[in-house]
C-alpha positions in Angstrom: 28.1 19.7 50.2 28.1 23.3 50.9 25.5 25.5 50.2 27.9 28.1 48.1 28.6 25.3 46.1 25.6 24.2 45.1 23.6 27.2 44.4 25.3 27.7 41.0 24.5 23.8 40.2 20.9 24.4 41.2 20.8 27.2 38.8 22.4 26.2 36.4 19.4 22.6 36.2 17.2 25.4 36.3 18.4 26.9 33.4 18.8 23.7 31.6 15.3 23.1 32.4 14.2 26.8 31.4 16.2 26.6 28.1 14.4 23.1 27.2 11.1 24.2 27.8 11.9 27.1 25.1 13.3 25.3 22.6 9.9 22.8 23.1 7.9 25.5 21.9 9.6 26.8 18.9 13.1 27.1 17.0 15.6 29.3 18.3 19.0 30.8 16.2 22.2 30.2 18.0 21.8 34.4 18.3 18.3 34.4 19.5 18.6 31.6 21.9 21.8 33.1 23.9 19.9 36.7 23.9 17.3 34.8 25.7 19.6 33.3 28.1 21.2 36.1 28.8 17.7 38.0 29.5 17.0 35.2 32.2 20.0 36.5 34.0 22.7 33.6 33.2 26.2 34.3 33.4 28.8 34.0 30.1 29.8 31.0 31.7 26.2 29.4 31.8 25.4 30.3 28.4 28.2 28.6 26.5 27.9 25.6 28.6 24.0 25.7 28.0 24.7 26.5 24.2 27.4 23.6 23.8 25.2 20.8 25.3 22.2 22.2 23.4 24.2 21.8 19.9 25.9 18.7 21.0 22.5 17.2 21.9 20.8 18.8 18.7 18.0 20.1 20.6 19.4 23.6 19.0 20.3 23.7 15.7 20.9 26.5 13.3 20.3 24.8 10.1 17.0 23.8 11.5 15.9 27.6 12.5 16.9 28.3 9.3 15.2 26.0 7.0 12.1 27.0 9.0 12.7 30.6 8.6 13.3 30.2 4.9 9.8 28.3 4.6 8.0 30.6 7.1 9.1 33.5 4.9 8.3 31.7 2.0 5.1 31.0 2.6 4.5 34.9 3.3 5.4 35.6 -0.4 8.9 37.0 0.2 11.8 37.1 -1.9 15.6 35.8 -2.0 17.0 39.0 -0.9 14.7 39.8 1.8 14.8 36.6 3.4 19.4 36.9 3.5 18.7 40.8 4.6 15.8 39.8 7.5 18.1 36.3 8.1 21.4 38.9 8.8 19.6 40.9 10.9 18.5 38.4 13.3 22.5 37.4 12.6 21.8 33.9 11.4 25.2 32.2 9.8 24.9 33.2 6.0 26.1 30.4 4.8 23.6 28.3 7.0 20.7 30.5 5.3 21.6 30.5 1.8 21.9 26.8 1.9 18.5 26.6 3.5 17.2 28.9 0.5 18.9 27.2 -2.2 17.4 23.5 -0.4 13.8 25.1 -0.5 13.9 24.5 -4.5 11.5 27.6 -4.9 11.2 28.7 -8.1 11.7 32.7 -7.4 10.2 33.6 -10.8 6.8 31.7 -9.7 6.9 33.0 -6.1 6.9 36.8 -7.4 4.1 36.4 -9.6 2.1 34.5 -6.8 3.0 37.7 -4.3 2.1 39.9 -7.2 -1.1 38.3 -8.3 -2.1 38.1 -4.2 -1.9 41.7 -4.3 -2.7 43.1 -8.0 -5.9 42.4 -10.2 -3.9 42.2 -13.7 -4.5 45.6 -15.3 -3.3 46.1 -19.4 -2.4 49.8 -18.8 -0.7 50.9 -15.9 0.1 54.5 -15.6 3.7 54.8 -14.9 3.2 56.4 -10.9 1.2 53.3 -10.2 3.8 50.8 -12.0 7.0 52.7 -10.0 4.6 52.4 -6.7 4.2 48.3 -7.9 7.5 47.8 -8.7 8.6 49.1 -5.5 6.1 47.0 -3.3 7.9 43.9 -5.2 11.5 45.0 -4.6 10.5 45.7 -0.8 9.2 41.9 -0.4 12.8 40.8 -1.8 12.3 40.3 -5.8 15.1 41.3 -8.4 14.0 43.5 -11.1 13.7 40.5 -13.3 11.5 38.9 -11.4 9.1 41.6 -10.6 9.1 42.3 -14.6 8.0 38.8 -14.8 5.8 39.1 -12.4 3.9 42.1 -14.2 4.1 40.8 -17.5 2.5 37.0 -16.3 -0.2 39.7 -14.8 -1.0 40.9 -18.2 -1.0 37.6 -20.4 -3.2 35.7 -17.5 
């Protein structure tokens, strides 16, 4: 065998190897995970071989990252719309993540007046300044209006 040969076969086990070790720590995206490759210095070439044995093997799966993004972000009090904006700027497949999100059977309504509660002793009268600076915290974390309105108003009657 010559040695010309085999470098790129030695590199390319390396990689494998490299890759695997990754994904044995944590969930990658499809995205993520061919950035990363690409940062160890692998050729086009290497990374859709790498990528297509990886998917074909399920050892890297998008639905997966996704449903653990979804709950991660979840669990951090976050809302529907920040989770698809956050999820399309790591460029996770949309249709991937909103079927994660509609699988997590979160009641949105509920979730907004946990966040809410987490951060705001219930006050009766709000001046309006403080309720627009509210308000806004809510719709940064991802809630519709009507949830952040129930949010405030489950703040009051509690």
């Amino acid at each position: 065998m010559d040695d010309e040969n085999s470098t790129p076969v030695i590199a390319l086990n390396k990689l494998r190897a490299t890759a695997l070790a990754w994904l044995g720590r944590q969930e990658y995206s499809e995205a993520k995970f061919r950035r990363k490759l690409a940062q160890a210095e692998a050729s086009d070439e290497q990374i859709e071989l790498v990528v297509a044995e990886f998917i074909a093997n399920n050892w890297l799966s998008e639905q997966r990252y996704c449903e653990a993004f979804v709950r991660s972000r979840i669990r951090k009090g976050q809302g529907w719309l920040r989770i698809c904006n956050d999820g399309r700027v790591q460029g996770l497949d949309e249709k991937t993540l909103k079927q994660a999100l509609n699988d997590s059977q979160t009641d949105w309504f509920e979730l907004a007046r946990e966040t809410y509660q987490k951060r705001y002793a219930p006050s009766d009268k709000l001046e309006m300044k403080e309720k627009a600076k509210r308000l806004r915290f809510m719709q940064y974390r991802g809630f519709s209006a009507e949830q952040v309105s129930y949010a405030m108003a489950q703040s009051i009657d509690d």
